[in-house]
PALOPA-138979 format. One record per residue (C-alpha): residue number from 0; x, y, z. Coordinates in steps of 0.02 Angstrom, whole numbers. Example, Ala and Ser with C-alpha at 12.3 -4.5 7.8 and 13.67 -1.06 7.14 Angstrom:
# PALOPA-138979
- voti;X;Y;Z
- 0;615;-225;390
- 1;684;-53;357
# end
This chain:
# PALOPA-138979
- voti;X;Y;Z
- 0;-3475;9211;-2155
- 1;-3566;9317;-2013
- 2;-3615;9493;-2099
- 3;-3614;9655;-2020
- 4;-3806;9716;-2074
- 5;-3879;9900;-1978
- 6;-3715;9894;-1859
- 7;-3741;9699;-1786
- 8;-3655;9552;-1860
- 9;-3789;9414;-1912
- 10;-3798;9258;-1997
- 11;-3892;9248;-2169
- 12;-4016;9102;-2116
- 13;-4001;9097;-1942
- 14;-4009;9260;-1866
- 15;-4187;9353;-1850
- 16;-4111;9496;-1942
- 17;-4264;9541;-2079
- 18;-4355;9555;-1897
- 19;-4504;9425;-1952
- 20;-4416;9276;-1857
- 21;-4237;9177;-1944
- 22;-4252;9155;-2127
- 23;-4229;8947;-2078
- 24;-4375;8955;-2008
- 25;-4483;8976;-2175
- 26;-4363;8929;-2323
- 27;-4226;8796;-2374
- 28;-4078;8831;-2319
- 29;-3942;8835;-2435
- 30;-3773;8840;-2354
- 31;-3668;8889;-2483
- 32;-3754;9059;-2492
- 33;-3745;9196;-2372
- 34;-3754;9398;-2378
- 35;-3625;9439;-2515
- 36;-3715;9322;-2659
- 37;-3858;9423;-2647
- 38;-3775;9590;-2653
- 39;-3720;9647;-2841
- 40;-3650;9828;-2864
- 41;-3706;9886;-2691
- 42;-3888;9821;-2728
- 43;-3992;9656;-2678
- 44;-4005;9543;-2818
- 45;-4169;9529;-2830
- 46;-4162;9382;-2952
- 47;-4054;9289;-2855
- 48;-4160;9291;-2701
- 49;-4323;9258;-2799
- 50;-4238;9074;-2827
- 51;-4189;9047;-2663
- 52;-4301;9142;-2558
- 53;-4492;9132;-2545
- 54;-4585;9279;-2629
- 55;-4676;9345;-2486
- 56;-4509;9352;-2393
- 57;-4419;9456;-2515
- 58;-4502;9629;-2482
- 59;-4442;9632;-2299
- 60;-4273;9576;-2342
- 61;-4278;9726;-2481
- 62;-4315;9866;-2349
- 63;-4157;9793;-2244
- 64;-3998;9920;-2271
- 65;-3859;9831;-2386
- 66;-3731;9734;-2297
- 67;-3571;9844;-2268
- 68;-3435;9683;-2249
- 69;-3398;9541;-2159
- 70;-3298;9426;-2035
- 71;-3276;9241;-2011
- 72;-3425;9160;-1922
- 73;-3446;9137;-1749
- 74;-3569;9067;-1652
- 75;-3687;9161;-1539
- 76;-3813;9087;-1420
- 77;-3956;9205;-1432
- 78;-4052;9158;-1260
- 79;-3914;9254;-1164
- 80;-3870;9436;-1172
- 81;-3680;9390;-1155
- 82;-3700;9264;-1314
- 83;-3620;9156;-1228
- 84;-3687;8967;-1199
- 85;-3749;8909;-1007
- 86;-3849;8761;-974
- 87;-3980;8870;-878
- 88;-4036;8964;-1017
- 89;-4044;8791;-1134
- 90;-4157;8709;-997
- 91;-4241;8866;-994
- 92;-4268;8850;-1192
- 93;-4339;8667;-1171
- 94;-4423;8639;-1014
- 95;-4594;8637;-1037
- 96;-4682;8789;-889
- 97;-4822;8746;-812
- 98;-4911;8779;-645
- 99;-4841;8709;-483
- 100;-4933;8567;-421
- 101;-4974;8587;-232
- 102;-4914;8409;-198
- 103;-4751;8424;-285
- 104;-4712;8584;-200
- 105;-4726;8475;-34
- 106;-4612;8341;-106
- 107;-4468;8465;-136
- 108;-4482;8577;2
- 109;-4325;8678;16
- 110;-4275;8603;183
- 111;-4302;8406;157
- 112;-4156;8308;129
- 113;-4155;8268;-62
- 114;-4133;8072;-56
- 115;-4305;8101;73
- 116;-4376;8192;-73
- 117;-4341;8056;-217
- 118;-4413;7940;-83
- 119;-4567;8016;-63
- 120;-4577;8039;-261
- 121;-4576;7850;-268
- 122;-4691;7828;-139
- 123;-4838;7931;-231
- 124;-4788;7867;-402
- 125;-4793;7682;-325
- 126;-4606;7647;-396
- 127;-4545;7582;-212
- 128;-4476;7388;-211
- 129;-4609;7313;-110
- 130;-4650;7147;-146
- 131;-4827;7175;-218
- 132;-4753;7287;-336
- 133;-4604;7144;-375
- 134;-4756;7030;-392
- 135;-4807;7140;-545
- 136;-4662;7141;-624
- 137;-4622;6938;-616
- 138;-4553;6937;-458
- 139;-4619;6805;-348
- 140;-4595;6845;-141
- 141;-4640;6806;27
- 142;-4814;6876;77
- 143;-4771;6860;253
- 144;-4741;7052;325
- 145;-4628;7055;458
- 146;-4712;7215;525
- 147;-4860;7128;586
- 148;-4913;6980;675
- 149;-5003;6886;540
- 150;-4956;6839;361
- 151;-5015;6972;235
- 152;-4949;7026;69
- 153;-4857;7195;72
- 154;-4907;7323;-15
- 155;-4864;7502;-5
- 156;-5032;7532;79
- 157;-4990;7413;189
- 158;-4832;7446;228
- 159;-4840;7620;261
- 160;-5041;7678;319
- 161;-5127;7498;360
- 162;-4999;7382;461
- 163;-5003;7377;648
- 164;-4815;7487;654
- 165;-4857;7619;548
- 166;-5055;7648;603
- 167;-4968;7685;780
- 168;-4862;7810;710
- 169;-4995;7906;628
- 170;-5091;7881;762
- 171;-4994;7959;859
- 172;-4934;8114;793
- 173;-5103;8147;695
- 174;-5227;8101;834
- 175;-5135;8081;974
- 176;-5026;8243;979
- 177;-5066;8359;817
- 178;-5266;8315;839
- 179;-5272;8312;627
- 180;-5432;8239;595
- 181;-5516;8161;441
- 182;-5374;8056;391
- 183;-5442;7922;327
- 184;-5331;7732;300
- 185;-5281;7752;160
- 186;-5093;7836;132
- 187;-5125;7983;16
- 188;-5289;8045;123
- 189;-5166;8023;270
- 190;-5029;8126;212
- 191;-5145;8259;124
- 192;-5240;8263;285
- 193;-5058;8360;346
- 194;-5009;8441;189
- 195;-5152;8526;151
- 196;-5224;8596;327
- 197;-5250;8763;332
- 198;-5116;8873;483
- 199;-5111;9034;527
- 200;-4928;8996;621
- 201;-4794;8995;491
- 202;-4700;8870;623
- 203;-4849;8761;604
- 204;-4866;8775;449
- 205;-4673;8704;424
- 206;-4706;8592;547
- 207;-4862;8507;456
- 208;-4769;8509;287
- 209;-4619;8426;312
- 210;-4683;8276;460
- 211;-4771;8184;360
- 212;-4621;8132;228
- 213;-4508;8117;389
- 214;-4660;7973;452
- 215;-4639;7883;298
- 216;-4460;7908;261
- 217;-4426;7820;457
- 218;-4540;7693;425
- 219;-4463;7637;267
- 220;-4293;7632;360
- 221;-4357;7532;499
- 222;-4462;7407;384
- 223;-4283;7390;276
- 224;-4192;7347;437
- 225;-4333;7217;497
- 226;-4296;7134;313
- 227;-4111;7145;320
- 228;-4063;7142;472
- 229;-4191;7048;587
- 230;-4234;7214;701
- 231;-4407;7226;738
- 232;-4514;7369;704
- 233;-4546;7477;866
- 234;-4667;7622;848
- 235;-4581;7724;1004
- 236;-4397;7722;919
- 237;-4454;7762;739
- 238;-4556;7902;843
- 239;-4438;7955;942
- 240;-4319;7956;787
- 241;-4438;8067;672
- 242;-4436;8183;818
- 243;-4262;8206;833
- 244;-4248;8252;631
- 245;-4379;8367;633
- 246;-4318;8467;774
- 247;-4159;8469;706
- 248;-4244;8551;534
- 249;-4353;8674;645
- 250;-4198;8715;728
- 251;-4113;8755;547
- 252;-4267;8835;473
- 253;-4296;8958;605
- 254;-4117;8967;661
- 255;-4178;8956;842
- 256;-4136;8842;978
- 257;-4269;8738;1034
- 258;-4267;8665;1206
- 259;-4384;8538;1197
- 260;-4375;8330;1224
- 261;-4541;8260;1161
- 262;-4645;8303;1006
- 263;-4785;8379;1117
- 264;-4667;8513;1191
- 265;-4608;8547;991
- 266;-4787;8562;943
- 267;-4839;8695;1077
- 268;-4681;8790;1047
- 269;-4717;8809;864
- 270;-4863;8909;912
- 271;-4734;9011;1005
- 272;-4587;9124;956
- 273;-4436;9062;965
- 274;-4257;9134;1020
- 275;-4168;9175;886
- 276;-3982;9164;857
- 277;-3840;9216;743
- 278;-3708;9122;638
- 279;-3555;9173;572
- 280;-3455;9081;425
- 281;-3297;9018;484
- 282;-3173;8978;357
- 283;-2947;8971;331
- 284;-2895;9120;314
- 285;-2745;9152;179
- 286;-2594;9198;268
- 287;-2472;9314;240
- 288;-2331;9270;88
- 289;-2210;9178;191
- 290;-2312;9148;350
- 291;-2374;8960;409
- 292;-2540;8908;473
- 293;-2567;8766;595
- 294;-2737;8700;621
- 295;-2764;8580;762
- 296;-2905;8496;830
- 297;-2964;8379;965
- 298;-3109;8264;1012
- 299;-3186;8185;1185
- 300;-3304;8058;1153
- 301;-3419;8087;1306
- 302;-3310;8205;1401
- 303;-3246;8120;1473
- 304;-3219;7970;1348
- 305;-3127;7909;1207
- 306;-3027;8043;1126
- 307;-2899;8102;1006
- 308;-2832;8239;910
- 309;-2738;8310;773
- 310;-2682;8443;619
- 311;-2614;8506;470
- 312;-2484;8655;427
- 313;-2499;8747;270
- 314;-2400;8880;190
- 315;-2452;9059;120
- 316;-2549;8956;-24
- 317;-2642;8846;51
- 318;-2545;8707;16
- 319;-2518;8559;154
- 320;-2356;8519;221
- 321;-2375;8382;337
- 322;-2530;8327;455
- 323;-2549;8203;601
- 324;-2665;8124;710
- 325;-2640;8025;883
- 326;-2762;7916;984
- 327;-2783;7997;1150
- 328;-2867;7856;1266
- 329;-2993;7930;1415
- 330;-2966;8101;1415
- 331;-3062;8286;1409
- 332;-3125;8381;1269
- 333;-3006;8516;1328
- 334;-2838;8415;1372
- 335;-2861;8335;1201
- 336;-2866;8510;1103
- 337;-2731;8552;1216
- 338;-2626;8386;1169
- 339;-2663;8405;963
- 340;-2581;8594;997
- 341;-2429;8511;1077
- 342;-2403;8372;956
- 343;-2431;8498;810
- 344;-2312;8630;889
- 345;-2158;8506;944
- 346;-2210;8426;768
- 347;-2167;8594;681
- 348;-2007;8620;768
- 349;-1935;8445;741
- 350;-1954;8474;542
- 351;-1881;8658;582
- 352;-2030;8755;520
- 353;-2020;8907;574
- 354;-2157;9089;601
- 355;-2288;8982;634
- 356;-2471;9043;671
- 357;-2617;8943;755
- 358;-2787;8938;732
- 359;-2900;8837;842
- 360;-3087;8818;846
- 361;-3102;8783;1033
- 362;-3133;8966;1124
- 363;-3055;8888;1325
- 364;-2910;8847;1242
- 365;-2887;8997;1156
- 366;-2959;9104;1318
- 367;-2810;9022;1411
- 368;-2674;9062;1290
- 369;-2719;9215;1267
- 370;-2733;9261;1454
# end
């Protein structure tokens, strides 16, 4: 039973009502008692709770007012002022808070991809399938690394800060471009040579956080395809590569446009500011109760090149009612949105849907129509 004590309802054992912490917490619980065994004529029974309760507990319980009545028991999750039960608040109960480690807080950066994250996790706790690590663990494999041009045993070391492939790559973003010096060989002093440089530009300062798990991350990928797939490892594409994805998060960090082709021109432009544009949140609208939607859409590969298009109509709900797609050959970005409106329209009419609306993503299209 959950007692109503000074205008709350509370459990007998569980609930910090004496206002000293739960009564659980510093005497056997016995479940069979709660608030109205203790109570006789309107008064706390005080030899009753001298058996069950510990004496130096009794006095505070003895100032509390007597219970006025009851209701069945329910369960309230105290961490939360609703009561109610979310998992934040019970990982907020057991996680254990401590101070952010510098390292970490380069590991997860906001903007990294996650799996590159967990990569770079397992690459500073050593946990990545290379074969010296394999070797550990009573795996026996080739020594011969396919990322240089004589036998050696890979290690992580190796693979990724002292083989001919990936001393390149540093090379040339930390000496060649970025000028980062006192790096070191070994991986750690190579990638804390990046993380933990002190910049005044807030670009640069993005820019030297997230490059170095991008370096690794690419080499990985290109040491998994020499392994698995017989490519060899060539320090211009994996460069050229890691350049592409880390304009592409500048781009999304700083929501600016960056007209730039090699990694020099991004690195003297993130000493610069950058044009800034806007974004809006497109998204299907709900139409009116009895009102259709068709949404079309079309594709060029190369404009010209390879295309195709198609669509879907949906009632007032949301709700699909039929959707195509067609194989275009060569044609135009725009005769191919053009097409997929067609096919969707003459498509509509066929099945005798009627008070149709269109929406379309592709602004020529819709500048002619509308004209």
């Amino acid at each position: 039973m959950l007692w109503q004590v000074n205008g709350g309802f509370y459990h007998f054992w569980y609930n910090n009502w004496v206002g000293s912490g739960a009564l659980f917490l510093r005497s056997t619980v016995i479940p069979d008692l709660t608030f109205g065994d203790f109570v006789t004529n309107g008064k706390w029974d005080n030899q009753l709770l001298s058996r069950a309760i510990p004496l130096g507990i009794i006095p505070s319980i003895l100032q509390q007012s007597i219970p006025e009545g009851g209701r069945a028991y329910e369960v309230m999750w105290m961490p939360t002022t609703s009561r109610k039960f979310t998992l934040a608040s019970a990982f907020g109960e057991v996680r254990q808070a401590c101070n952010t480690f510098a390292v970490l807080s380069h590991v997860w950066h906001h903007r990294l991809p996650l799996k590159v994250s967990f990569f770079m996790l397992r690459l500073l706790m050593g946990r990545l399938p290379v074969p010296n690590a394999l070797c550990q663990l009573g795996f026996q494999m080739p020594s011969k690394c396919l990322c240089c041009r004589s036998p050696s045993c890979k290690s992580i070391e190796h693979v990724f800060a002292l083989e001919q492939v990936a001393m390149e790559i540093w090379g040339y973003f930390g000496g060649g471009v970025c000028r980062v010096t006192g790096i070191g060989s070994l991986l750690r002093a190579r990638i804390g040579a990046w993380w933990f440089v002190e910049q005044k530009s807030e670009r640069r300062h993005f820019l030297f956080s997230t490059l170095p798990s991008f370096i690794c991350w690419h080499i990985w990928k290109a040491r998994n395809k020499a392994v698995f797939e017989g490519k060899p490892m060539q320090s211009i594409a994996i460069v050229q590569a890691i350049f592409r994805e880390v304009k592409m998060l500048v781009e999304i960090q700083f929501k600016g446009k960056v007209g730039v082709h090699t990694f020099q021109q991004l690195y003297d432009w993130s000493s610069h500011l950058a044009c800034m544009f806007g974004f809006q949140l497109i998204r299907w609208t709900v139409p009116k109760v009895g009102m259709l939607t068709l949404n079309t859409d079309g594709c060029s590969k190369g404009n010209p090149g390879q295309g195709g298009g198609g669509g879907v109509l949906r009632d007032s709900s949301g709700s699909p009612l039929f959707a195509f797609s067609t194989f275009l050959g060569d044609t135009s970005s725009l005769h191919a949105e053009t097409m997929a409106l067609l096919l969707g329209l003459r498509e509509c009419a066929e099945r005798g849907f009627g008070n149709v609306g269109v929406q379309l993503d592709f602004l020529v299209l819709v500048g002619i129509l509308w004209k």
